[in-house]
C-alpha positions as CSV (number, residue, x, y, z in Angstrom):
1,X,10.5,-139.7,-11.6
2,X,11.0,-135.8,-11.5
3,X,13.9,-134.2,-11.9
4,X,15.2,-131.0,-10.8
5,X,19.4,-129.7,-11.0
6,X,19.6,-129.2,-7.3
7,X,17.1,-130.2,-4.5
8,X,18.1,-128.6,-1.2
9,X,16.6,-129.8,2.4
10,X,15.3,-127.4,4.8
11,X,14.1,-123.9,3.9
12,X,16.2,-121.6,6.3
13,X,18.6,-119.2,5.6
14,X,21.4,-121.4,4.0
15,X,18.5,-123.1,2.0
16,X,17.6,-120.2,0.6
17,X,21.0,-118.6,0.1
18,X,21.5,-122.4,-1.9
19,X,18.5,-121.8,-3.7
20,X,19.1,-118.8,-4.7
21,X,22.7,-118.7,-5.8
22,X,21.7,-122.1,-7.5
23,X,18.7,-120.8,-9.3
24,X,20.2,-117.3,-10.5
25,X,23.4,-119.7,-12.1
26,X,20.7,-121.1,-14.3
27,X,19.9,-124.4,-12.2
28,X,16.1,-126.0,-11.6
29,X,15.8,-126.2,-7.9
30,X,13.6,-127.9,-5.5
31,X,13.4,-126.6,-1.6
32,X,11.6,-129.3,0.3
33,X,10.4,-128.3,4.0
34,X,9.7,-131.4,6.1
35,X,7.2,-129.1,8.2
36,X,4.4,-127.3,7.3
37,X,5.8,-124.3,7.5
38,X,8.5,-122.3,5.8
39,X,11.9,-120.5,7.0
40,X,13.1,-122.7,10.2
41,X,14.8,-121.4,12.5
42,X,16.2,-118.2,10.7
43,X,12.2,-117.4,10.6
44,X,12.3,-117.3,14.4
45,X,16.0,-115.7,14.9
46,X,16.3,-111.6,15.7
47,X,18.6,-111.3,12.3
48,X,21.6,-110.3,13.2
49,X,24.0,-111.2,10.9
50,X,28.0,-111.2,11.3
51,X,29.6,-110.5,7.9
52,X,33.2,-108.9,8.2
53,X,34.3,-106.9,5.3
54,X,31.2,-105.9,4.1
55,X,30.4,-104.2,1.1
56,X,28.2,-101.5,3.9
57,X,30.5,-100.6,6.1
58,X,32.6,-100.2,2.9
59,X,30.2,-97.2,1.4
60,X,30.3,-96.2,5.4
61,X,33.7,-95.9,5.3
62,X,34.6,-98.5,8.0
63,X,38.1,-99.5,7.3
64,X,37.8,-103.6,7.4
65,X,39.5,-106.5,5.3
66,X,39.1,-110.3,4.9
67,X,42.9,-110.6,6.3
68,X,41.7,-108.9,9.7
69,X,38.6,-110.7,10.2
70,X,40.5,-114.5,9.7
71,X,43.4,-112.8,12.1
72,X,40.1,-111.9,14.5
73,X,38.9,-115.6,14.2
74,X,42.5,-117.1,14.6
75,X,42.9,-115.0,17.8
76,X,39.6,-115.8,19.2
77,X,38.3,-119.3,19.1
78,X,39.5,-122.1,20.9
79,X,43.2,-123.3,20.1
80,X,41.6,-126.8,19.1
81,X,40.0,-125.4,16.4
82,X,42.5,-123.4,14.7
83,X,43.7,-126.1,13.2
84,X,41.0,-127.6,12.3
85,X,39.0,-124.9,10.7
86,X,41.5,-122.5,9.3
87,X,40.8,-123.6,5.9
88,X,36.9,-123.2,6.5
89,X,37.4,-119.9,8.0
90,X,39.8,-118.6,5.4
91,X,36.6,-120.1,2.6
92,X,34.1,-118.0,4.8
93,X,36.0,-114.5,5.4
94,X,36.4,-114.7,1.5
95,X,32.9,-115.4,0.5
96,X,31.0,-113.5,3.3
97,X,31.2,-110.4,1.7
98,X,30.4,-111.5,-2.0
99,X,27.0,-113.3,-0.8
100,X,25.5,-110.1,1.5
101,X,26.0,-108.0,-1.9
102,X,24.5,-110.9,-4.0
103,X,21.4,-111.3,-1.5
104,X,21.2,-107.2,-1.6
105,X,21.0,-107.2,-5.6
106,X,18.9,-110.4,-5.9
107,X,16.4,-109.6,-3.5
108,X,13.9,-107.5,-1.9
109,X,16.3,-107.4,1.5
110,X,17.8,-104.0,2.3
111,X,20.2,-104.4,4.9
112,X,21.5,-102.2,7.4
113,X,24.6,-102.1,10.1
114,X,23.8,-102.2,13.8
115,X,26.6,-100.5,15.9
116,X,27.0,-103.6,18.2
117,X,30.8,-104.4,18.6
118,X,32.6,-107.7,18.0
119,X,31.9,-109.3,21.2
120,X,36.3,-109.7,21.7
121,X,37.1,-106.5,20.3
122,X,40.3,-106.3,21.9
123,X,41.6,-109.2,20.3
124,X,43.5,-108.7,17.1
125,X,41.3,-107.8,14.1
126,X,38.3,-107.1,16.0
127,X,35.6,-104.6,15.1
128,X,33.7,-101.9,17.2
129,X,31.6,-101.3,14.3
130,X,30.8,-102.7,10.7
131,X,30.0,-106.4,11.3
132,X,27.0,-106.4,12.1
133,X,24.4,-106.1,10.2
134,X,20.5,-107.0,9.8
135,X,17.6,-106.3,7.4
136,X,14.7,-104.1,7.4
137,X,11.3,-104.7,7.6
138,X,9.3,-106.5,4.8
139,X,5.7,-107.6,4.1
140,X,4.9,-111.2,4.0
141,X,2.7,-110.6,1.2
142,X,5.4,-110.3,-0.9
143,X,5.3,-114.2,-0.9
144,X,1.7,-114.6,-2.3
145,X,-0.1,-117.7,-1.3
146,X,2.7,-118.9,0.8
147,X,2.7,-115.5,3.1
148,X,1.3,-117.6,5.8
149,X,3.0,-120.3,5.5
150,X,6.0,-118.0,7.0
151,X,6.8,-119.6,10.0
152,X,6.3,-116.9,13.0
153,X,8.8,-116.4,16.3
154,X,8.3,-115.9,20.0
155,X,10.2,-112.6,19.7
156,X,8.6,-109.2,18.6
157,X,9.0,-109.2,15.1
158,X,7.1,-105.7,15.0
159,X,10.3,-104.4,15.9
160,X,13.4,-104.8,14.0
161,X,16.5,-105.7,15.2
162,X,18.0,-102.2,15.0
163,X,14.9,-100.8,17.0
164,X,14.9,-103.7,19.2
165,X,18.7,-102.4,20.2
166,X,18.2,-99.1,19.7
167,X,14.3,-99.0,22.0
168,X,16.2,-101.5,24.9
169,X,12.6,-103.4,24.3
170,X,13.6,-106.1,27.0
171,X,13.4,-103.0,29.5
172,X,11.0,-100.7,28.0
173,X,8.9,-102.4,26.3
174,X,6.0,-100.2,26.4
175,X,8.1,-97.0,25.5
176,X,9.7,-98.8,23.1
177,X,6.4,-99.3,21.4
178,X,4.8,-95.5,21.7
179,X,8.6,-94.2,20.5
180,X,7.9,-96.7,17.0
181,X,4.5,-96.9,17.3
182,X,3.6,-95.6,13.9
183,X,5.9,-98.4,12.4
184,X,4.3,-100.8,14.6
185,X,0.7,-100.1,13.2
186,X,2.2,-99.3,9.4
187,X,4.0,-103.2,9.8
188,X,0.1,-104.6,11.5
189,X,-1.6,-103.1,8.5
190,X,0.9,-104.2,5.4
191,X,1.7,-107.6,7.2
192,X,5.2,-106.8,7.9
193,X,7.9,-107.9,10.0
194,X,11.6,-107.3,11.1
195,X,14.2,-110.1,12.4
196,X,14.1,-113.3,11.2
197,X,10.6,-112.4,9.3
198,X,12.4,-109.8,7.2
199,X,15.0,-112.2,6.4
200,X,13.0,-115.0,5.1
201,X,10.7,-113.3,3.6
202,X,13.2,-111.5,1.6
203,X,15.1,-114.5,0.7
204,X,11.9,-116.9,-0.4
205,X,10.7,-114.0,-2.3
206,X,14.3,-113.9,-4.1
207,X,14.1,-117.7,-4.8
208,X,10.6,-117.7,-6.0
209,X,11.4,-115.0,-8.4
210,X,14.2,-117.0,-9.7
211,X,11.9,-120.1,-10.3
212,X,12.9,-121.7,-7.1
213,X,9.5,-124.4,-6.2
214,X,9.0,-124.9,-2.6
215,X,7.3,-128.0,-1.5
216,X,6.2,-128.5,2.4
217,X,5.2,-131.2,4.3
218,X,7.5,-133.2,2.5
219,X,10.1,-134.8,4.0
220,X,13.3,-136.0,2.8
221,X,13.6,-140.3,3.6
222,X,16.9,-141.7,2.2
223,X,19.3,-140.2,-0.4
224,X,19.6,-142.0,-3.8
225,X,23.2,-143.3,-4.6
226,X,24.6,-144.5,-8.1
227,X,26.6,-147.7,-8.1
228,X,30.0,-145.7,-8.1
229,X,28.5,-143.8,-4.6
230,X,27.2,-140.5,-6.4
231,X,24.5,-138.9,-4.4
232,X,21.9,-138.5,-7.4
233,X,18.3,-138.0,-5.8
234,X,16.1,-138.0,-2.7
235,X,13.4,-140.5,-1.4
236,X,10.8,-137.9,-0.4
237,X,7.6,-138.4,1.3
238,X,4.3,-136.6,0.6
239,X,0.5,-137.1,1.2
240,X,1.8,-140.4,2.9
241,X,3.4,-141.9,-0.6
242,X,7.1,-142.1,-1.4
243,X,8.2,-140.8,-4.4
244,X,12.0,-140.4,-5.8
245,X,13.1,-137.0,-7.3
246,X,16.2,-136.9,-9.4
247,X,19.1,-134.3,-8.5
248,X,21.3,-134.2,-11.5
249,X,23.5,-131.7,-9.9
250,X,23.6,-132.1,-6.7
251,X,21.5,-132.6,-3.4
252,X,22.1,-130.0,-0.4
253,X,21.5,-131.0,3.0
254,X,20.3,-127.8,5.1
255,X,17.6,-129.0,7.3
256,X,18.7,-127.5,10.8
257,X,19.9,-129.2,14.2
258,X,19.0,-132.0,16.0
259,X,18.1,-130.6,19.3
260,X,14.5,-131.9,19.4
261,X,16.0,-135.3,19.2
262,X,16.3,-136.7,22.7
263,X,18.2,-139.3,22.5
264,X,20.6,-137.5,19.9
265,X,20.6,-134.2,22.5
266,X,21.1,-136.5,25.5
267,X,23.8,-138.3,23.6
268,X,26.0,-135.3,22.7
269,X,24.6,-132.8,25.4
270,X,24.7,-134.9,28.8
271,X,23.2,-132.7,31.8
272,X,20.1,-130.8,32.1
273,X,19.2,-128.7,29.7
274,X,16.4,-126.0,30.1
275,X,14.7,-124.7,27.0
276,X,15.0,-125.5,23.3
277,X,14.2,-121.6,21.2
278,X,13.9,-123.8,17.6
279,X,11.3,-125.1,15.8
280,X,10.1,-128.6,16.8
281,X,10.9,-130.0,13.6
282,X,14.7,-130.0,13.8
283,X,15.4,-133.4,14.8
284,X,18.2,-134.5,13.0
285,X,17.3,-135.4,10.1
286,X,19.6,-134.4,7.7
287,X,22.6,-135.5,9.8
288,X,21.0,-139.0,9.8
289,X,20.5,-138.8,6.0
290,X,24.2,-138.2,5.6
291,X,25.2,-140.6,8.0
292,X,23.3,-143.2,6.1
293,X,25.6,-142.8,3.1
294,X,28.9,-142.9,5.1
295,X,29.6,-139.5,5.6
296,X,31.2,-138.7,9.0
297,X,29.3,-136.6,11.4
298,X,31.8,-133.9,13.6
299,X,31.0,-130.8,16.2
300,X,27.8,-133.0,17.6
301,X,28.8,-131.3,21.2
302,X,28.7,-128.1,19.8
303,X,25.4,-125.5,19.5
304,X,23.7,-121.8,19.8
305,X,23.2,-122.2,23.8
306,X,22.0,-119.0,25.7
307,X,19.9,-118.0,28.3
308,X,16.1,-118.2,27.3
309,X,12.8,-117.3,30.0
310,X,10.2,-119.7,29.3
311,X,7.3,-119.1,26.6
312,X,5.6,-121.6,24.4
313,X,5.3,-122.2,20.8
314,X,3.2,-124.3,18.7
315,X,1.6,-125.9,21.8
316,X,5.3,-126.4,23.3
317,X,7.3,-125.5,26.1
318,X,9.7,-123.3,24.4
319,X,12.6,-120.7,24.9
320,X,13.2,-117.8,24.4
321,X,16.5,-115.9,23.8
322,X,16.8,-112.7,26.2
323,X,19.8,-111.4,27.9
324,X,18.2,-111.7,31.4
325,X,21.1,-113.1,33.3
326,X,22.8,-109.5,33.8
327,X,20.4,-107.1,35.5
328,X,21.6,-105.6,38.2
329,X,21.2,-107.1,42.0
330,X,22.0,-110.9,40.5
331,X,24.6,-113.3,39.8
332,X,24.8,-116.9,38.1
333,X,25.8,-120.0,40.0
334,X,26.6,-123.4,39.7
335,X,26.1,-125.9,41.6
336,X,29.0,-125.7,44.2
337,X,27.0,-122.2,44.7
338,X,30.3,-120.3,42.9
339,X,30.6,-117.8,40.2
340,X,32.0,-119.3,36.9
341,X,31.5,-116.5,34.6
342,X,30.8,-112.9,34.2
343,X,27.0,-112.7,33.9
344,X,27.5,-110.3,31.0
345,X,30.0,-112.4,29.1
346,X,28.4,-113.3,25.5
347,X,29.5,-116.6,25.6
348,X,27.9,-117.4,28.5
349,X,26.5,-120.5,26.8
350,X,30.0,-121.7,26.6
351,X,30.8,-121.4,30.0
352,X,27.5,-123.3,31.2
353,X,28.4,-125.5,28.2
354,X,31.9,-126.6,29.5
355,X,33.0,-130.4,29.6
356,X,35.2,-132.2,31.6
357,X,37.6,-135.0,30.4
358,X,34.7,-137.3,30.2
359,X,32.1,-135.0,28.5
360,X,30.6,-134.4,31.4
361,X,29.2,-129.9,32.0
362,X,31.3,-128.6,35.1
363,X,29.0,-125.8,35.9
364,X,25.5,-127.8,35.7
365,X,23.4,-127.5,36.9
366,X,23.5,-123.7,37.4
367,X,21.5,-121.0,39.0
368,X,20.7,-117.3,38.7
369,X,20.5,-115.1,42.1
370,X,19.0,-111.9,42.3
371,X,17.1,-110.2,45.1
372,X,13.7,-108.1,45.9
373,X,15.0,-105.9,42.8
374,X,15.5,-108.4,40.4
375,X,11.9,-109.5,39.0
376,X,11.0,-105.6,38.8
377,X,14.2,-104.2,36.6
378,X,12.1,-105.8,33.6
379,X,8.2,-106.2,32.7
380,X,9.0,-109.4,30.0
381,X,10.5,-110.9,33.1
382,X,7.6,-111.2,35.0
383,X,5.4,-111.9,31.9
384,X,7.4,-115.0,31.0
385,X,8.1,-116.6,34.0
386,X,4.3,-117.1,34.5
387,X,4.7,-119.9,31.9
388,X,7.1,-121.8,33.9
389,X,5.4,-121.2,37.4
390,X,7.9,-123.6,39.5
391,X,11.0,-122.3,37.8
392,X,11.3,-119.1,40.5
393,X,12.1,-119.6,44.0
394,X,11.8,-117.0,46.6
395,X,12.9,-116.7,49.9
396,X,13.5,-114.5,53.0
397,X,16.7,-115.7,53.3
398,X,19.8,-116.5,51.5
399,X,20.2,-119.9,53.5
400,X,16.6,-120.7,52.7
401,X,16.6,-119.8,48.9
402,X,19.9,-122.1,49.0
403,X,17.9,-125.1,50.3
404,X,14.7,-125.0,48.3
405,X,17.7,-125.0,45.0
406,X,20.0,-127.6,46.5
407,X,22.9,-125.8,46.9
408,X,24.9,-125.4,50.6
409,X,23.6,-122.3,52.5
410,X,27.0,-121.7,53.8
411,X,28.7,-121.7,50.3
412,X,25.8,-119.5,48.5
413,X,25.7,-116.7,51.9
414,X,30.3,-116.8,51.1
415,X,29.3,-116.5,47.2
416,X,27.0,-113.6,47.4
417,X,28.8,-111.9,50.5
418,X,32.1,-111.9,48.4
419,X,29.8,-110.7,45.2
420,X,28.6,-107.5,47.8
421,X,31.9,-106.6,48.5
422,X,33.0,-106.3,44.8
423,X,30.2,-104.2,44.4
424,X,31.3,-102.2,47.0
425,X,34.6,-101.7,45.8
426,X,33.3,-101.1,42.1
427,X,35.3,-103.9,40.5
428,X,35.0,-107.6,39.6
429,X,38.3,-108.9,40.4
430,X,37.0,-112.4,39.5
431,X,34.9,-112.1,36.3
432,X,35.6,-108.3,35.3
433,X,32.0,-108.1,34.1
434,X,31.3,-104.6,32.2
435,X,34.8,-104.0,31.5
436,X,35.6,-105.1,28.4
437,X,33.8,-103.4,25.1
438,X,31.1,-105.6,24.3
439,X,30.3,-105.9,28.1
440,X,30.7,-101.9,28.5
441,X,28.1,-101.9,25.7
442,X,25.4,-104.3,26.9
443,X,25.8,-102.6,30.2
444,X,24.4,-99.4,28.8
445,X,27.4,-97.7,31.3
446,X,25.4,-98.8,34.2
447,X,28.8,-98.8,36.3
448,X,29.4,-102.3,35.2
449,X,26.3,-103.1,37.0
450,X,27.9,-103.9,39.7
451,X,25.0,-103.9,42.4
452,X,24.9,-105.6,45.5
453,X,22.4,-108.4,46.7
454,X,21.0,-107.5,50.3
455,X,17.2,-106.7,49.9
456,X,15.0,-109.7,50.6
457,X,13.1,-111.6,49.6
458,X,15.5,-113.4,47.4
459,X,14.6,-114.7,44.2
460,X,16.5,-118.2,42.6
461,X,15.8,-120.0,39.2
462,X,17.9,-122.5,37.1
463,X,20.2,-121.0,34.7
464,X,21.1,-124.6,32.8
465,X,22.0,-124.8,29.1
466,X,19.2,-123.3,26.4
467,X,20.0,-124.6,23.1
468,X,18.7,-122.7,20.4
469,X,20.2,-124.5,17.7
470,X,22.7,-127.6,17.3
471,X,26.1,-127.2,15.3
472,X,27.1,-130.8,14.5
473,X,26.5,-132.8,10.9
474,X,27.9,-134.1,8.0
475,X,31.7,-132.8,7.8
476,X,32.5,-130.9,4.9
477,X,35.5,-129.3,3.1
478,X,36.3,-125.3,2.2
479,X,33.5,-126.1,-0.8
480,X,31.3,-127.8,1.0
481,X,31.3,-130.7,-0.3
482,X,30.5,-134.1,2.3
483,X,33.3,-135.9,3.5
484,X,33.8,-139.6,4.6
485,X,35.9,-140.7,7.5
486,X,38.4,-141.4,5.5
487,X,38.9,-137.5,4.0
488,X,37.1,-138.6,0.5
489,X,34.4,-136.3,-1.4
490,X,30.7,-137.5,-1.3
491,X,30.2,-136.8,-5.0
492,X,27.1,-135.1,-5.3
493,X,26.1,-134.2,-1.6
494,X,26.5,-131.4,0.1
495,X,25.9,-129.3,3.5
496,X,25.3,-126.0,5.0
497,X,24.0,-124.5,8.2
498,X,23.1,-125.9,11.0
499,X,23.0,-129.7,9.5
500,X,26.9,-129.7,8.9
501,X,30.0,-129.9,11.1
502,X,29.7,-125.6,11.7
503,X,33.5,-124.1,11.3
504,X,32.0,-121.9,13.8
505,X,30.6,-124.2,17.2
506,X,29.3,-123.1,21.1
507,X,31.6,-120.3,20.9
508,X,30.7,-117.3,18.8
509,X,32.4,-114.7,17.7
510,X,29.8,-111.9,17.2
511,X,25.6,-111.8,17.4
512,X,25.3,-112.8,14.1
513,X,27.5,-115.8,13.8
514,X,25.1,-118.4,13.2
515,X,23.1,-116.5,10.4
516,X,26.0,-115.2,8.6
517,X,28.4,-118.4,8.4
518,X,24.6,-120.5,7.3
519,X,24.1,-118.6,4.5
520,X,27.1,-118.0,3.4
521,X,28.1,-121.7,3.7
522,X,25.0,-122.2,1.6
523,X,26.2,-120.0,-1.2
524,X,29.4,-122.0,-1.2
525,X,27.9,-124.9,-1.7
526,X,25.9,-123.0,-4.9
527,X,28.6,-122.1,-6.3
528,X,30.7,-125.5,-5.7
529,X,27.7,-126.7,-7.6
530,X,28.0,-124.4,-10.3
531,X,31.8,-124.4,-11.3
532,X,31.6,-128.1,-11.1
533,X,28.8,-127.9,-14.0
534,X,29.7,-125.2,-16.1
């Protein structure tokens, strides 16, 4: 039997931050990847990462605290949370900061601040600027024999995310790329990428100089427990034998969501669902492998949902993530043929996402309306529709182009009439969309894009939930450490990511709330680990 201090499941960002912290405290750790390639679905993400009080903004002079940003989340998520997760929030506004400087000083990632704005700014303790922030470029050879094992995205990762922002790529693309094209060719010749390549390939290069071993293709099959109910190994399974690896210290589960687990996804997400933007492998594993040793499993209806065009990956249909719902000359729909939501609203996902008493989406399934402008305002548009060629219908009419997507002609011609005469009067008195700051800012000042819909033909597509990653697992505590129904620790198991019960579920609270709460939810869990040892 081998034996390692700490083996951590998964190899995204809060397995790596685990590693990491783990293996610079003095701790042997194992990463095991149940796919054959490295990074999950951080790999594939743009990188934007939400960390308030920052040590950045700090040398910028940005005037932030850990007391606004728990005030910020208190104020902003929903009341049934607050609660719930003030404890875990409180844990994560404390430690946020302290793991972005350890992951600067540990390794090769320089990171920088992207002026996006917190996305409820006008709430108290929110940000225009300082929160955000994402790394730059770095070469994949930095990782030696496993640089291509790295797993690689359906977004540009020539660009960075800055640039990506900064270049609008979504609607000039091929400006975007003569403005940066220097850096494009520099990053083609060195092997380099931005985003979510950056990321990874910083942080595995931070583990592997700390002595962190990687092992892929080996998946984790059962957890070991001790008579007294300790968590002290893995089952793992490699070259098609079993084998048992002792964790003295402690095992971490960070192996991703679930959403490519049907009967899981149709469980917890009942309705249609369009698009999954993860990898292929996140099916649930590790919330299976902590349900198997009594630990209770909370936030299952919760996940990363947003709008994705279709694209394929690996040999899959597959999404991908692009604000494409608020060009001017459309609207979103649902199925009574009624607005539900400004189009601009970041948490669209939630509002396509929302349950009646029963569990049941309100909104699904939803569409998005544009007319003879709509496919033109961006090139990707018409690129990736071509993989889904019976997603777009067109018609010469608006009663027509209601029919062919099951909706009542009457209703959609009230809808989009009402819609013109907003536009008209330069104000949505139903949705405000553009008015607030974050909306304002996506809108490049566009006049709110408020932009009627009278040119046929008219173009309609569904608009139903995209999940790009799951948010319910194992529940945990401020330290987390695994908890049973019942409240009690899990001695020697642990969680972080997108394989626990995320603090932070469907609604987020800025770009970068799904990277930032994983990894520093994974350095928790190091450093749980750690004082419990020392």
């Amino acid at each position: 039997m081998e034996a390692f201090d700490v083996v951590v499941i998964g190899s995204g960002s809060a397995a790596c931050s685990t590693a990491l912290r783990a293996a610079k405290g003095g701790l042997r750790v194992l990463v095991i990847e149940k796919s054959n390639r490295l990074g999950g679905t951080s790999a594939m993400s743009g990188a934007g990462i939400w960390i308030p009080a920052n040590h950045l903004a700090a040398e910028a002079g940005i005037a932030d605290s850990r007391a606004e940003a728990l005030a910020y989340l208190q104020a902003v998520q929903p009341l049934s949370q607050r609660k719930s997760e003030n404890e875990r929030w409180a844990a994560f506004v404390a430690a946020a900061p302290d793991m972005l400087a350890f992951l600067a000083k540990n390794t090769p990632l320089k990171f920088q601040l992207v002026a996006e704005p917190d996305p409820f700014t006008e709430a108290p303790g929110g940000k225009v600027f300082g929160r955000m922030v994402t790394p730059h470029a770095l070469s994949r050879r930095l990782l030696g024999r496993l640089a291509g094992k790295l797993r690689r995205s359906t977004l540009p990762h020539c660009f960075t995310y800055q640039e990506a922002v900064d270049l609008d790529i979504y609607h000039h693309p091929i400006r975007a790329a003569f403005k940066v094209g220097h850096k494009i060719l520099y990053r083609w010749l060195t092997n380099s990428g931005g985003q979510g390549t950056a990321l990874m390939a910083g942080l595995i290069k931070g583990c592997l100089d700390a002595g962190v071993e990687f092992r892929l293709e080996t998946p984790a099959i059962r957890l070991v427990q001790s008579v007294d109910g300790r968590v002290t190994g893995v089952v793992i399974k490699a070259r098609d034998q079993e084998a048992t690896i002792e964790a003295t210290k402690g095992v971490v589960i960070a192996s991703g969501g679930f959403e490519w687990n049907k009967a899981l996804r149709e469980r917890h997400f009942p309705g249609p669902v369009d698009r999954l933007g993860s990898p292929a492998s996140n099916e649930g594993d590790g919330q299976m492998l902590a349900l198997s040793v009594d630990a209770e499993l909370r936030s299952m209806d919760q996940a990363n949902i947003y709008p994705c065009l279709p694209t394929r990956y690996e040999r899959r249909p597959t999404g991908l993530p692009i604000t494409f719902q608020a060009e001017p000359h459309s609207i979103v729909v649902n199925g009574n043929a009624r607005r539900f939501v400004s189009e601009s609203d970041f948490n669209i996902g939630e509002a396509l996402d929302l349950r009646d008493a029963d569990g049941n989406p309100v909104n699904l399934p939803a569409f998005l309306i544009g007319d003879s402008r709509f496919p033109g305002a961006a090139l990707p548009f018409r690129w990736y529709a071509a993989y889904d060629r019976d997603w777009v219908k067109k018609a010469d009419t608006v009663a027509e182009l209601a029919q062919k997507l099951g909706l009542v002609p009457q209703e959609l011609e009230q809808t989009i009439a009402r819609w013109n005469d907003q536009c008209r009067a330069g104000r949505d008195t139903d949705f405000h969309r553009g008015e607030n700051s974050w909306e304002e800012y996506k809108g490049h000042g566009e006049a709110n894009r408020l932009t009627p819909i009278d040119k046929p033909p008219y173009f309609g597509m569904t608009l139903n939930r995209s999940i790009l990653g799951t948010k319910g697992g194992a529940s945990t505590n401020e330290r987390g450490q695994v908890l049973r129904k019942d409240g009690s620790i899990i001695p020697g198991l642990y969680a972080a990511g997108l394989a626990m019960a995320n603090p932070f579920g469907t609604r987020a609270v800025g770009a970068g709330t799904t990277l930032g709460p994983n990894m520093t939810w994974g350095y928790i869990a190091a450093e749980t680990i750690l004082r419990q040892n020392r």
